[in-house]
C-alpha positions in Angstrom: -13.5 -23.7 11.7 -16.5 -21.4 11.0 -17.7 -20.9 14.3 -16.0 -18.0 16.4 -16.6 -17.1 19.6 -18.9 -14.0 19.9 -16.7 -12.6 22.6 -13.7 -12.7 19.6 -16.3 -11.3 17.2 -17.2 -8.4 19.8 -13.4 -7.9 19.9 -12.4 -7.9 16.3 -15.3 -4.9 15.5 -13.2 -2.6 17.6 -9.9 -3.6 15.7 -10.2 -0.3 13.4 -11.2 2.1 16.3 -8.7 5.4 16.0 -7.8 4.3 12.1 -10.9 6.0 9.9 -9.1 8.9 9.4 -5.9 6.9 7.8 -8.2 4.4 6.2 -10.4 7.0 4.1 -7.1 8.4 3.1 -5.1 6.2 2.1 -6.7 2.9 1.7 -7.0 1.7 -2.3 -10.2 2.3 -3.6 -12.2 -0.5 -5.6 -11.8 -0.4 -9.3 -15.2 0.5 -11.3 -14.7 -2.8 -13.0 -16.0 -4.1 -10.0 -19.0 -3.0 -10.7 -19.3 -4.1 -14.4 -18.3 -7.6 -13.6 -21.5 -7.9 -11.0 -23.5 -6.1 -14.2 -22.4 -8.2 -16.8 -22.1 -11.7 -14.2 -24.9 -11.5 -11.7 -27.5 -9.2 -13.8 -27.1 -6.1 -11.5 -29.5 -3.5 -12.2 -30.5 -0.2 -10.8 -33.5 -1.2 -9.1 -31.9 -3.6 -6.8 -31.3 -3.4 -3.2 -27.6 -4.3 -2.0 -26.9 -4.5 1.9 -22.9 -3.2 2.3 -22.4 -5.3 5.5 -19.3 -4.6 7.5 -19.6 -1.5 5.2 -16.3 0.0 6.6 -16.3 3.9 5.5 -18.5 3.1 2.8 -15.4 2.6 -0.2 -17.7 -0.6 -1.4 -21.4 1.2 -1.1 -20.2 4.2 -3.0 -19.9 2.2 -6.1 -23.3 0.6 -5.8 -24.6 4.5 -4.7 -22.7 5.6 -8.3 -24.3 3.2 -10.3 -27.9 4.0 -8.9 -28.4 1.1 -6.2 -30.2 1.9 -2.8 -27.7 0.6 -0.3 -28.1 -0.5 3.5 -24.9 -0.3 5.0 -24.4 -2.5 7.9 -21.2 -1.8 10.4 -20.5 -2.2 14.0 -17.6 -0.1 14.8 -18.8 3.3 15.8 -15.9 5.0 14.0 -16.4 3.6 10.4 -20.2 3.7 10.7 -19.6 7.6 11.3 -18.2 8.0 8.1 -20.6 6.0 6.3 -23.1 8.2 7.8 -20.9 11.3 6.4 -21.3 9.4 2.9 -24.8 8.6 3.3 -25.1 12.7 3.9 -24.6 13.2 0.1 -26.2 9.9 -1.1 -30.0 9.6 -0.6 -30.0 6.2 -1.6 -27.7 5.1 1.4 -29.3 4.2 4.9 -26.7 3.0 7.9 -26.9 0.8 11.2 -24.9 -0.7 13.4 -25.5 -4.0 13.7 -22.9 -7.1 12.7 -23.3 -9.7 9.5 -24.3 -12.5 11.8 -27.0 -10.2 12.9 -27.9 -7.4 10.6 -31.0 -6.7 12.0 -32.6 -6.6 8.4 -36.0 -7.8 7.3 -36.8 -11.2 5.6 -35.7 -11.5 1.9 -34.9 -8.2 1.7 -32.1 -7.2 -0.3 -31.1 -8.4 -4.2 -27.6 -8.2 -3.5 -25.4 -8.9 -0.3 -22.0 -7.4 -0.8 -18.9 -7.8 1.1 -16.1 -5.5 0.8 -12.6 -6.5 3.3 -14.6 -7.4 6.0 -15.3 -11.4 4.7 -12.3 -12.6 7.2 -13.7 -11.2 10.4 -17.2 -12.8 9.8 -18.6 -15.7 12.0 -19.2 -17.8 8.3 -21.9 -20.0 10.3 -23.9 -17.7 11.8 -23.2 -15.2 9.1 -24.9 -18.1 6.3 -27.8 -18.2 8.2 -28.1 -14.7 8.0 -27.6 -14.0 4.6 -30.1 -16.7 3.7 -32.7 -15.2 5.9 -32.4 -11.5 4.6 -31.8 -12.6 0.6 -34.3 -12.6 -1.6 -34.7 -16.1 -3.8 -32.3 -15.9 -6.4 -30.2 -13.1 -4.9 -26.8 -12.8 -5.2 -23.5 -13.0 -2.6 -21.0 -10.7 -4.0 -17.5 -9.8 -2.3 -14.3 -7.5 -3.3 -11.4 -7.6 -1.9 -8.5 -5.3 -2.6 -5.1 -5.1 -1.4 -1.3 -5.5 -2.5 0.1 -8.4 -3.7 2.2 -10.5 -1.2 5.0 -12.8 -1.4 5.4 -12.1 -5.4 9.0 -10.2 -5.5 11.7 -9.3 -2.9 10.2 -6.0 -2.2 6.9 -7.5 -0.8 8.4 -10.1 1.2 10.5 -7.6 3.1 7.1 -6.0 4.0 5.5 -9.0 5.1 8.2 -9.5 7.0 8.2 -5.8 8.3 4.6 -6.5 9.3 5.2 -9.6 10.9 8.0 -8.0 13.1 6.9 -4.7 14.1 3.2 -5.7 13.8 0.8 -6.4 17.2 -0.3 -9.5 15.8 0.0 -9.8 12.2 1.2 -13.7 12.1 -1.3 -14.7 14.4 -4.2 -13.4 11.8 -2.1 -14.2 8.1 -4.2 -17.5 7.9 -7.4 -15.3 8.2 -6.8 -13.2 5.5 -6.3 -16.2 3.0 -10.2 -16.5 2.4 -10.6 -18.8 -0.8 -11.1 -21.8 1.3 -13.4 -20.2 3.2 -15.3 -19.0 0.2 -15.2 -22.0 -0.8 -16.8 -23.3 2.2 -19.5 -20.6 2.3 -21.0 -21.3 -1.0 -20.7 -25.2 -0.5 -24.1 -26.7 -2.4 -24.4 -23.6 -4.8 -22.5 -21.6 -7.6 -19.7 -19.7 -7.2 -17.2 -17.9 -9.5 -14.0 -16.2 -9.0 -12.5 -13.1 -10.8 -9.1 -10.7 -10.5 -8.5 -6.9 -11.3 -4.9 -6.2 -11.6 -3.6 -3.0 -10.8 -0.4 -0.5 -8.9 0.1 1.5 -6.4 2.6 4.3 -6.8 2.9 5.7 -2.8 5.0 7.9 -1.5 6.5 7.8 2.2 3.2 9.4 3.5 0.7 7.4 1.5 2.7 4.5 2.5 3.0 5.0 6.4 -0.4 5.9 6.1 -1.9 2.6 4.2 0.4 0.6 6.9 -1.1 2.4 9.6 -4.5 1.8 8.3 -4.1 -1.7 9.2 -5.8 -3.2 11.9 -2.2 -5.0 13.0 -0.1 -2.2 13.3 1.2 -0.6 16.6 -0.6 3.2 17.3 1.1 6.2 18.9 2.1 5.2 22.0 2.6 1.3 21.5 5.7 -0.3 22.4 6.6 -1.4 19.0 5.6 2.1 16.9 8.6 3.7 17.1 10.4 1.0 15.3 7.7 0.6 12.6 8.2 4.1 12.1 11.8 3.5 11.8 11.5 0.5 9.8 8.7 2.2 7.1 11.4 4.5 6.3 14.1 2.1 5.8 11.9 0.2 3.8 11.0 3.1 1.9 14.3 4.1 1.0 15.6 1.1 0.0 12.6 0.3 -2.8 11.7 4.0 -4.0 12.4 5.3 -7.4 11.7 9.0 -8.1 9.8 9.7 -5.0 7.3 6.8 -4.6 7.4 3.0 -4.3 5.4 0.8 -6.5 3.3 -1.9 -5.3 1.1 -4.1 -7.5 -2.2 -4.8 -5.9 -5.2 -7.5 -6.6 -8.7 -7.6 -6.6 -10.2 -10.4 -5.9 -14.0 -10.7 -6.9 -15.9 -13.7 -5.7 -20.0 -13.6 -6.7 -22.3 -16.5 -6.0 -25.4 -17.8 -5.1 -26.8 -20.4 -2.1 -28.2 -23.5 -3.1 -31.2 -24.8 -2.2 -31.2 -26.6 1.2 -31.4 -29.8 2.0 
């Protein structure tokens, strides 16, 4: 289904409240080549404006900011918008609001370029379409990165899904959500839409990698019934799969750009 309740929606902004400080530090950053597929693809240029919504910390609108874009960033969550608004400190270019993708709060047709960094999964798509259609300018583009370890490929990853779906608060109840391709699918139903992938490693050590898990939005905090044996259960993992200090973990980034059609 597309539709979510907005009571869930409300919910879900909060889900990375208390996490900024891990997620700036140790989430993986998006390649540059994400940036020369939307040159080369979609016809980016300097002089277009892009609207970051559900900006996060800002890891998607920095590489817009870098190659010379003016960027709204759009974020709910009080804690990520302040550290866009620490990024938007040293980038002139970069303005920031609270508001959510189904309602951005933006004027009429105009942006060039909608991006979407990790946040695609937590979007009301029906109410979000709407949106984007109303604040895109004709012949604009839909753009959206997202980056993040490779599951289920080799026995090392399936013992941390498995870790996750364990020790996690509610990982198995959201898995589905993450798997978005239908869902893209379903968004640019009528238009044009193309599909991309940037290979790539991690090499963590046992800080980066308690730090990345704790960056999720499903993991147990201090003081949760189930931290303690995530903790536990990081460093088991840890030990079992390192070689010469840090673990390897292959990671994907998945590049979807498209455009609406014309309705009906």
């Amino acid at each position: 289904m597309l539709f979510e309740h907005p009571r869930n929606m409300s919910q879900h902004t909060e889900r990375f409240t208390g996490r900024v400080e891990d997620y700036e530090r140790y989430r993986t950053r998006y390649p540059d080549a994400v940036i020369e597929i939307f040159v080369a693809r979609c016809g980016l240029q300097r002089e277009h404006m892009v609207a970051d919504i559900g900006a996060g910390t800002g890891m998607l609108a920095e590489l817009f900011l870098q190659h010379g874009n003016a960027v709204i960033a759009v974020e709910p969550n009080d804690d990520m918008r302040g550290a866009c608004e620490r990024l938007a400190s040293a980038w002139p270019g970069m303005a920031v609001v609270k508001a959510t993708a189904e309602a951005t709060g933006l004027e009429d047709a105009s942006v060039d370029f909608i991006a979407v960094g990790r946040a695609f999964h937590w979007f009301d798509l029906e109410r979000t379409s709407k949106e984007f259609r109303r604040i895109l300018r004709p012949g604009g583009w839909v753009v959206l990165a997202s980056n993040s370890r490779v599951r289920d490929d080799s026995p090392q990853s399936v013992e941390y899904e498995g870790l996750l779906r364990e020790h996690g608060t509610d990982y198995e109840a959201n898995r589905e959500r993450y798997e978005i391709a239908p869902r893209v699918d379903a968004f640019f139903a009528g238009g044009e839409l193309f599909r991309e992938e940037i290979r790539g490693e991690q090499r963590l050590t046992l800080e980066e990698l308690i730090g990345q898990t704790q960056s999720l939005s499903v993991t147990p905090e201090p003081g949760h019934a189930k931290y303690e044996g995530m903790q536990r259960e990081l460093r088991d993992f840890f030990e079992r799969w390192e070689v010469d200090g840090v673990v390897v973990v292959p990671t994907v980034c998945r590049v979807a750009y498209g455009r609406f059609g014309i309705p009906a």
